[in-house]
N, C-alpha and C positions, 0 to 999 in steps of 0.2 A: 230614811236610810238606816239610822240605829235600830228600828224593828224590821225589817227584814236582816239586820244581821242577828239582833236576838233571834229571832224565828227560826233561822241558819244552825244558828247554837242549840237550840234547844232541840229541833230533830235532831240534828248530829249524836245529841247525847241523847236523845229515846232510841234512835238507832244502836247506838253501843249498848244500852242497859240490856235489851231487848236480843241482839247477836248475843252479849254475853250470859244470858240467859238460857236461849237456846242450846250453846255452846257445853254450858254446864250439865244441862240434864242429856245430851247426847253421850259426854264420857262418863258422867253418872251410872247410865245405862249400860254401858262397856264390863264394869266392873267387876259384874255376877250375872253370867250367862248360860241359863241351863241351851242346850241344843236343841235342834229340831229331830229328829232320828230319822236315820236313812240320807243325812245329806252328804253327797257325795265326797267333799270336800275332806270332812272332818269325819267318816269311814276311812279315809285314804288317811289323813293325819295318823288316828288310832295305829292304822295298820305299818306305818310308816313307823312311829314311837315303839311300837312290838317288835318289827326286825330290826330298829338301832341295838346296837352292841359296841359299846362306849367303855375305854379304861375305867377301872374304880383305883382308888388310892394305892394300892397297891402293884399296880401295872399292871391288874389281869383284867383280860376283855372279859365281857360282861354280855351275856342277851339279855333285852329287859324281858323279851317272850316265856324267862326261864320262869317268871313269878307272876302268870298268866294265873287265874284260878282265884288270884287276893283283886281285894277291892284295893287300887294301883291308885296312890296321891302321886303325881309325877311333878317334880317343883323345877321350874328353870329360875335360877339363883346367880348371882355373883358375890364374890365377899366385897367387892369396892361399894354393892346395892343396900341401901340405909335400910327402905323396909325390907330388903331379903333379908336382913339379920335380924331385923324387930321380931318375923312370924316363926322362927328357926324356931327358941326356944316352946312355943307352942308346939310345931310340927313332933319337936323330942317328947315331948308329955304324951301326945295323941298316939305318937307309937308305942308309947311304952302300955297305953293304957287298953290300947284295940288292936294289938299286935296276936293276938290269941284266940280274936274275932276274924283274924284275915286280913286285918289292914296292913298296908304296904306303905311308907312313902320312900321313895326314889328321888334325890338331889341330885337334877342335872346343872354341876356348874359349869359357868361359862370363861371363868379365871384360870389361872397356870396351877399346875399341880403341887408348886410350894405353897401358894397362899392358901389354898384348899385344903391344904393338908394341916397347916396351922391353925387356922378358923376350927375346922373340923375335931379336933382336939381340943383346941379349947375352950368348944360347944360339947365337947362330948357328944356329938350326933351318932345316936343310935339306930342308923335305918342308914341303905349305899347310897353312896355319893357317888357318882361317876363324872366323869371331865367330858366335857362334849366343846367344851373350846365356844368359839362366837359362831362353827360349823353348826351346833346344834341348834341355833335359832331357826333352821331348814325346818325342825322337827316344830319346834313351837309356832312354827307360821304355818304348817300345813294342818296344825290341830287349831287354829284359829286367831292366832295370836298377829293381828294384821299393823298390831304398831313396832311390832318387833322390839320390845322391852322385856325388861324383870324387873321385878318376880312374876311369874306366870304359872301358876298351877292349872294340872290337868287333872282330874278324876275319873279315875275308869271304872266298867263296873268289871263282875269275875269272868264275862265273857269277855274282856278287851276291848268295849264298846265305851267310848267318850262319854258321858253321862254330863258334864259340862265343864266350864272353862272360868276361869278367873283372873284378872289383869290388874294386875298390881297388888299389894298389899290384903291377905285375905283375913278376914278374924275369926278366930277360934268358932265364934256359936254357927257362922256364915259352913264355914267348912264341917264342921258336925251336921248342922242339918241335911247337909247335901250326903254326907258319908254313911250316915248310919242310915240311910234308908237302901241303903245298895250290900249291908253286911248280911 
């Protein structure tokens, strides 16, 4: 009886080590995802994020199609989001530094227009912030974003074509490699 309940235990826990293994490298894998091109989904996304026109701070509506032409960092943000503030400070360096190369990045956050406007100040974010509310998570789920979280960055290139996608927390060398090769 005691070794069939050892026996009992011991699968149980190669079962778990083993699911949680699995588990790991599946969201591992989520993390940095360059695209397949031409897949229906995430064209429609793209085209979707171009005709949004979303408040900026300042209460004027905004097309994002208007900065069509820039290689477009499109970040879906919240200020309550731990790593959306960890990568901010990075995101303000990258445009200050490739802003003259064409780089864009666009903060679409998903918080109310005071908190946004405070964060935003005293980040000193250099690149538009526009408010898109918890509505615009439409727009990050049809660019691919299937767990419906932030931070979520999109990367276009200067045709408006999704070049790839990133879920959660991105880091500076991660986001550079993917960026400068589309400048």
């Amino acid at each position: 009886m005691k070794f069939k309940r050892a026996l009992l235990y011991v699968g149980v826990a190669t079962f778990a080590v083993i699911g949680g293994f699995l588990l790991q490298g599946r969201l591992a894998s989520d993390h940095l995802k360059p695209l397949v091109k031409n897949e229906p989904q995430i064209s429609d996304g793209a085209q979707m994020i171009l005709n949004a026109s979303l408040l900026d701070l300042q209460g004027q509506s905004q097309s994002i199609a208007q900065w069509r032409g820039k290689v477009l960092i499109v970040n879906f943000w919240a200020t309550w989001c731990e790593p959306c503030r960890r990568e901010i400070p990075d995101f303000i360096e990258l445009q200050d530094q490739f802003r003259d190369q064409g780089l864009l990045f666009i903060g679409i956050a998903l918080d109310q227009k005071n908190q946004v406007m405070t964060y935003s100040k005293e980040m000193g974010i250099n690149y538009p912030v526009l408010l898109g509310g918890i509505e615009a998570m439409t727009l990050a789920e049809a660019a691919g974003n299937r767990q419906s979280v932030v931070p979520f960055t999109v990367i276009m290139n200067r045709d408006g074509k999704i070049s790839s996608t990133h879920l959660g927390r991105v880091s500076r060398d991660k986001l550079e490699s993917v960026f400068k090769l589309l400048l």
